[in-house]
Wavefront OBJ file of the C-alpha trace (Angstrom):
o trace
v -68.962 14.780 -26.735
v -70.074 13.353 -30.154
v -73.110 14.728 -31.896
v -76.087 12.539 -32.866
v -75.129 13.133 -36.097
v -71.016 11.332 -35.566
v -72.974 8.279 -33.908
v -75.317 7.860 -36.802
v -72.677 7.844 -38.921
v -70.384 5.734 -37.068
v -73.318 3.764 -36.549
v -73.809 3.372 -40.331
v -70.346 2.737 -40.989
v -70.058 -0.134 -38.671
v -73.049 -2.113 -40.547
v -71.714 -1.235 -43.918
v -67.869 -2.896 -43.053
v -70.187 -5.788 -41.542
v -72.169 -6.648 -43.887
v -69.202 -6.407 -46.309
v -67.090 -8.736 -43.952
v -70.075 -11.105 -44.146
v -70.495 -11.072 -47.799
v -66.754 -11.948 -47.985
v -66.530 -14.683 -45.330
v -69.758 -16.838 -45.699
v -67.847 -17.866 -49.776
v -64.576 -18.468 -47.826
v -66.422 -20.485 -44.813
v -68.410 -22.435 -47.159
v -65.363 -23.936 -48.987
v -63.892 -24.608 -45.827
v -66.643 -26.706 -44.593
v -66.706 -28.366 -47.915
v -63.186 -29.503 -47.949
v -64.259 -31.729 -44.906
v -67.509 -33.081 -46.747
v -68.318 -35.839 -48.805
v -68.755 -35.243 -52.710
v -72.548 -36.293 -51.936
v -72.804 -34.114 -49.072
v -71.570 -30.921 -51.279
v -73.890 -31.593 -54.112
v -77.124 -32.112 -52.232
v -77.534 -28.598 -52.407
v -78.069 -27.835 -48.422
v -76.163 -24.789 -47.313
v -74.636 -26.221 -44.059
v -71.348 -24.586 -42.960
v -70.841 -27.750 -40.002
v -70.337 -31.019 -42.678
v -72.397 -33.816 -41.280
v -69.926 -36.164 -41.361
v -66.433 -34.730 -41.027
v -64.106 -36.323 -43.304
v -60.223 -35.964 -43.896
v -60.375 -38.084 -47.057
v -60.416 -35.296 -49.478
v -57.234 -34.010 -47.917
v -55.691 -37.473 -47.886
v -56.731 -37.958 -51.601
v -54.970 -35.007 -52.592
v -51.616 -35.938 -50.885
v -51.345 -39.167 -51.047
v -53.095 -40.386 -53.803
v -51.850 -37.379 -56.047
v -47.925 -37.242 -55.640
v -47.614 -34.259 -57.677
v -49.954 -32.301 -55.239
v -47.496 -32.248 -52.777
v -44.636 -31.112 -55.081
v -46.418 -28.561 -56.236
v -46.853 -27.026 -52.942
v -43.100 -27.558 -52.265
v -42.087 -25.419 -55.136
v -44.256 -22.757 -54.183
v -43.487 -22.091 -50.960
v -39.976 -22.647 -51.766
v -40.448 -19.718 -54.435
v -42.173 -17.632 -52.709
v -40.080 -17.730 -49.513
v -36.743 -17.693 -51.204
v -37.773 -14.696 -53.659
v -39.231 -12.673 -50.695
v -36.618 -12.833 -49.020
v -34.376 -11.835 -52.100
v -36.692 -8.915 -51.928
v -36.601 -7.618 -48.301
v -32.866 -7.515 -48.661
v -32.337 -5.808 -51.919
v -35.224 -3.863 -52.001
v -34.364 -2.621 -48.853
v -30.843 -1.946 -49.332
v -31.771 -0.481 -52.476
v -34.151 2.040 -50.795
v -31.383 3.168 -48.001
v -28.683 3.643 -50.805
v -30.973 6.144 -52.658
v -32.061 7.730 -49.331
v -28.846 8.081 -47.688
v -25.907 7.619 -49.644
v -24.226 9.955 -52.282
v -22.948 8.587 -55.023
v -22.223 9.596 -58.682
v -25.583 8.723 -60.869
v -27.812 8.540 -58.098
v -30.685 10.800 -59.126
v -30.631 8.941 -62.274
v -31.080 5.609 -61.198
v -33.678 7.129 -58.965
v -35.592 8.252 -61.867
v -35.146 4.968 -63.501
v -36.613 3.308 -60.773
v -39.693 5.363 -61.573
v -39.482 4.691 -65.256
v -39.923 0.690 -64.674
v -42.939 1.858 -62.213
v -44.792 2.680 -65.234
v -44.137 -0.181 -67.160
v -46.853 -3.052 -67.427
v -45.427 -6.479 -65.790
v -46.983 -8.039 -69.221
v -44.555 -5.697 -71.678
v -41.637 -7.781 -70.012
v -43.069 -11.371 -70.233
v -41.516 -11.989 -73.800
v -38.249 -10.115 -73.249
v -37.660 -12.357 -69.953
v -38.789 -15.815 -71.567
v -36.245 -15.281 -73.929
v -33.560 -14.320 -71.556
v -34.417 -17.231 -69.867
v -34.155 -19.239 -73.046
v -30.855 -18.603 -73.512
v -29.430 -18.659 -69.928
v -30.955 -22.428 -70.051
v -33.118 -21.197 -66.895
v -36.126 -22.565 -68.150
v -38.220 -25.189 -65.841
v -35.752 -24.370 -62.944
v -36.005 -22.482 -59.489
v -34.092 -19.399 -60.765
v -36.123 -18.857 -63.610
v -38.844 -18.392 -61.474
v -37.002 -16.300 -58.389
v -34.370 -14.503 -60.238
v -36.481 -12.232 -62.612
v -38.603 -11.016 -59.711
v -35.851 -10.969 -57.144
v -36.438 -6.594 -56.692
v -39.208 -4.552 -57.143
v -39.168 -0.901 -57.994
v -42.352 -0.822 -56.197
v -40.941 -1.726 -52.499
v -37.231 0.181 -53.333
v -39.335 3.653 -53.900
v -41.507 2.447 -50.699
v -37.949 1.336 -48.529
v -36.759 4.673 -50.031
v -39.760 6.922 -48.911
v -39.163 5.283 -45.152
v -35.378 5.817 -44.704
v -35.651 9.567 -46.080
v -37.590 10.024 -42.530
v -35.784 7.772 -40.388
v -34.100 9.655 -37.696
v -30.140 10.614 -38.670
v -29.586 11.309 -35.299
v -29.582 7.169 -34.176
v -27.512 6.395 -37.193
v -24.790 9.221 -36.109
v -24.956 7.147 -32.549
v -24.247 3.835 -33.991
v -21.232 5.396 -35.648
v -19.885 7.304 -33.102
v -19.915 3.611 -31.381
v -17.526 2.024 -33.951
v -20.465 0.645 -36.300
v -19.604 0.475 -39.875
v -22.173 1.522 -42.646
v -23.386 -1.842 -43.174
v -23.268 -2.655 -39.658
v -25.452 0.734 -39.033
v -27.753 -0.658 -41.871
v -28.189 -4.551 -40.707
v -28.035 -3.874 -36.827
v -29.893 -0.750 -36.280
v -32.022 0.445 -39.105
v -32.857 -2.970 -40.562
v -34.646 -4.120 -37.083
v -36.493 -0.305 -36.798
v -37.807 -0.673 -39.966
v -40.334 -3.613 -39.286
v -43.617 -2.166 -40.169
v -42.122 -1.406 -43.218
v -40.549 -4.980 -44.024
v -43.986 -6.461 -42.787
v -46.014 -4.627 -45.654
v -43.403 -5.871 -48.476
v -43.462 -9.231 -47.007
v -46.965 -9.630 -47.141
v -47.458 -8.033 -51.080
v -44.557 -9.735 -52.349
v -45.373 -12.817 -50.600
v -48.896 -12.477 -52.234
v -47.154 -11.834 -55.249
v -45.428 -15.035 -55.823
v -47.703 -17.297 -54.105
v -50.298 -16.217 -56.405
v -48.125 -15.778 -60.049
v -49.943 -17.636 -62.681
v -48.971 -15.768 -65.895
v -45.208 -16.584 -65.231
v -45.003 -20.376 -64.559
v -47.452 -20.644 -67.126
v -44.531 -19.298 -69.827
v -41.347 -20.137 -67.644
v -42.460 -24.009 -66.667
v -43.588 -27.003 -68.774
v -42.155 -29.963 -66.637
v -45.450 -30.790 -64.162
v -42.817 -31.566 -61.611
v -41.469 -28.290 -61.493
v -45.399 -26.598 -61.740
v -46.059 -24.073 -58.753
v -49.985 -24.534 -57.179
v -51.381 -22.195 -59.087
v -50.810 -23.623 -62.279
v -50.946 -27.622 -60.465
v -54.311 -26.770 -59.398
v -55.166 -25.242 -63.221
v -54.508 -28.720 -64.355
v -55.943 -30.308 -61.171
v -59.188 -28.508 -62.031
v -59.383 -30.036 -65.103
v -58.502 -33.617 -64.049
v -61.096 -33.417 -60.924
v -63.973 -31.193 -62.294
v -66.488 -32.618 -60.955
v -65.592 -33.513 -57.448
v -65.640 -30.529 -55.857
v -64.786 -31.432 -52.324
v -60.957 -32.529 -53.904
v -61.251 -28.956 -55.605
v -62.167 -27.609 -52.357
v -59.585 -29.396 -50.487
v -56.388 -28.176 -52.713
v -58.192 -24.846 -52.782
v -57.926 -24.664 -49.232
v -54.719 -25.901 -49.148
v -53.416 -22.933 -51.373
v -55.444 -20.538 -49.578
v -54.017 -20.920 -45.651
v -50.164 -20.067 -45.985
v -51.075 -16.664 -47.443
v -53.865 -16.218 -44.060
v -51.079 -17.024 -41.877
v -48.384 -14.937 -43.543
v -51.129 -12.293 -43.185
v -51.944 -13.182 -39.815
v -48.691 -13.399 -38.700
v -47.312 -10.060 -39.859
v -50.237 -7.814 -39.328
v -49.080 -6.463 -35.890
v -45.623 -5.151 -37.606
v -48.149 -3.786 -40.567
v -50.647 -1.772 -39.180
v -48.374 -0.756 -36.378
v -46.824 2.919 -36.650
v -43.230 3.242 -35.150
v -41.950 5.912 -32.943
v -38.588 6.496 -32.261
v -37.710 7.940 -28.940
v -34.360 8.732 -29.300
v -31.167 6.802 -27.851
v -28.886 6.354 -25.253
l 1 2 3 4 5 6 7 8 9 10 11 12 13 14 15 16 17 18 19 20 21 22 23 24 25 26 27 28 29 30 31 32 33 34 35 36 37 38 39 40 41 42 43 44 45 46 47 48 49 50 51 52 53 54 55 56 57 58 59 60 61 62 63 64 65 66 67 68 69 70 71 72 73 74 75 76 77 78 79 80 81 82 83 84 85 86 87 88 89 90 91 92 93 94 95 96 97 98 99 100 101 102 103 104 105 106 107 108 109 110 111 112 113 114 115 116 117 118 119 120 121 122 123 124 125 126 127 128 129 130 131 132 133 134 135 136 137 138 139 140 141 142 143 144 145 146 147 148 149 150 151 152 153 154 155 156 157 158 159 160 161 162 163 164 165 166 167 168 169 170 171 172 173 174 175 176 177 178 179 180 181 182 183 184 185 186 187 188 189 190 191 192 193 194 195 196 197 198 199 200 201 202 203 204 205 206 207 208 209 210 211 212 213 214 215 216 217 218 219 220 221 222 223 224 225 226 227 228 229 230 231 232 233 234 235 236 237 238 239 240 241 242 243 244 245 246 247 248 249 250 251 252 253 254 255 256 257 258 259 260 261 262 263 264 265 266 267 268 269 270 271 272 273 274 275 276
C-alpha cells in the first residue's frame, strides 16, 4: 500500500504537470481561436477562447489572396518530408553498419561520428554556403535537403539500438535464405519502430522549423520555406493579427499531427519474444 507521504507527493506532482500544461495551452488555444476572429474582434481586448463570429476569411486571405503563402508551405513540407526520410534511411543504415558489421576503419569513423557531435551546427553555416555556391545549389531543393540529409545525432542513437537488438532473430532470417540487406529492410527495419518514430519526429521538427539555413541558402521568395515566408509575412501584415494568427496556425498543425501521429511508436518500449 502507498504511504500518505507517496500520495502527497503524487498528489503534488499531478497539480504541478497541470498547471504547467495549462500555462502552455491557454497561449496555443488563444491563437487558435483568433485565427477564426475578426481583426476587430482580436483587438478589443476580451479574452474569449469561442470567437463570436466564426470566420474562415483569415484563412482564405492567406491562400488565396497571398499566392506565395501557399508555395511556401509546399516547399516546406516537401523539405521536410523528403529530408526525413533521407534521414531514417541513412541514419539508420548508418547505425546498423557500426553496430553489426566489421569492416576495416570502423572504430574510426565511429569516433568521427562523435567528433561532428561536438561541433556547433553554426561553425558549418559558412563552409556549406560556399559549397553550395559552387555546386550552383543555391535557391534549389537540394541545397536545402542535401546538407542535412544524416545526422550524427540519430546514427549514434540507430547505433545504440541495434547493439541490443537480439542476434538471435537476425541468425533466423539467414538461416531462411535472407540476404544482409534483406535481414536489414525486412526484419530489423520494421522492429525498430519506436526508434524510427523518435528520429522522425526531431528531424521532422528540425526541418520544419530551420530558419538560420533558408535564410543563407534562399533569396528567390518563391523558393522561401514558412519560416522565413512568414518572417516576411510578419512584416507585410503587422498589424492584423488574425492573418498572423492564421499562417501561424497554419505552420503550427503538421508538426501536432506528425507528433500525434507517431507518439504510440515513441513512447512505446519493444519486446522481442523470440521467433519461430
Amino acid at each position: 500500500m502507498e504511504t500518505r507521504a507517496k500520495k502527497f507527493g503524487r498528489i503534488i506532482l499531478y497539480i504541478i504537470l497541470t498547471s504547467y500544461a495549462i500555462v502552455t495551452l491557454v497561449p496555443f488555444l488563444w491563437a487558435l481561436s483568433s485565427s477564426f476572429k475578426s481583426l476587430e474582434e482580436i483587438v478589443s481586448g476580451t479574452l474569449n477562447f469561442i470567437p463570436r463570429d466564426f470566420t474562415l476569411d483569415n484563412y482564405r486571405e492567406i491562400f488565396i489572396r497571398q499566392p506565395l503563402f501557399a508555395r511556401w508551405l509546399f516547399n516546406s513540407v516537401f523539405i521536410a518530408v523528403v529530408g526525413t526520410g533521407l534521414n531514417v534511411l541513412f541514419n539508420s543504415m548508418a547505425g546498423y553498419a557500426l553496430a553489426r558489421l566489421t569492416f576495416p576503419g570502423k572504430k574510426s569513423v565511429f569516433i568521427l561520428v562523435l567528433v561532428v557531435l561536438m561541433i556547433p551546427g553554426q561553425v558549418t553555416l559558412i563552409p556549406n554556403y560556399l559549397i553550395l555556391r559552387d555546386l550552383g545549389w543555391l535557391n534549389s531543393y537540394q541545397g536545402m535537403i542535401v546538407p542535412g540529409m544524416v545526422n550524427a545525432t540519430f546514427i549514434f542513437m540507430m547505433r545504440q539500438f541495434f547493439i541490443n537488438f537480439p542476434k538471435e532473430l537476425e541468425e533466423s532470417a539467414e538461416l531462411d535464405g535472407l540476404s544482409r540487406i534483406g535481414t536489414f529492410f525486412k526484419i530489423v527495419l520494421p522492429l525498430a519502430k519506436p526508434a524510427i518514430a523518435a528520429q522522425i519526429i526531431f528531424v521532422f521538427m528540425g526541418f520544419w522549423n530551420n530558419f538560420m539555413q533558408p535564410l543563407i541558402v534562399l533569396s528567390d521568395p518563391q523558393m522561401f520555406t514558412l519560416p522565413l515566408g512568414l518572417n516576411s509575412f510578419k512584416g507585410q501584415y503587422i498589424s492584423f493579427w488574425n492573418y498572423i494568427m492564421a499562417a501561424s496556425m497554419v505552420f503550427t498543425l503538421p508538426v501536432l499531427l506528425i507528433y500525434a501521429f507517431f507518439n504510440r511508436y515513441f513512447i512505446k518500449g519493444i519486446t522481442f519474444t523470440g521467433s519461430k
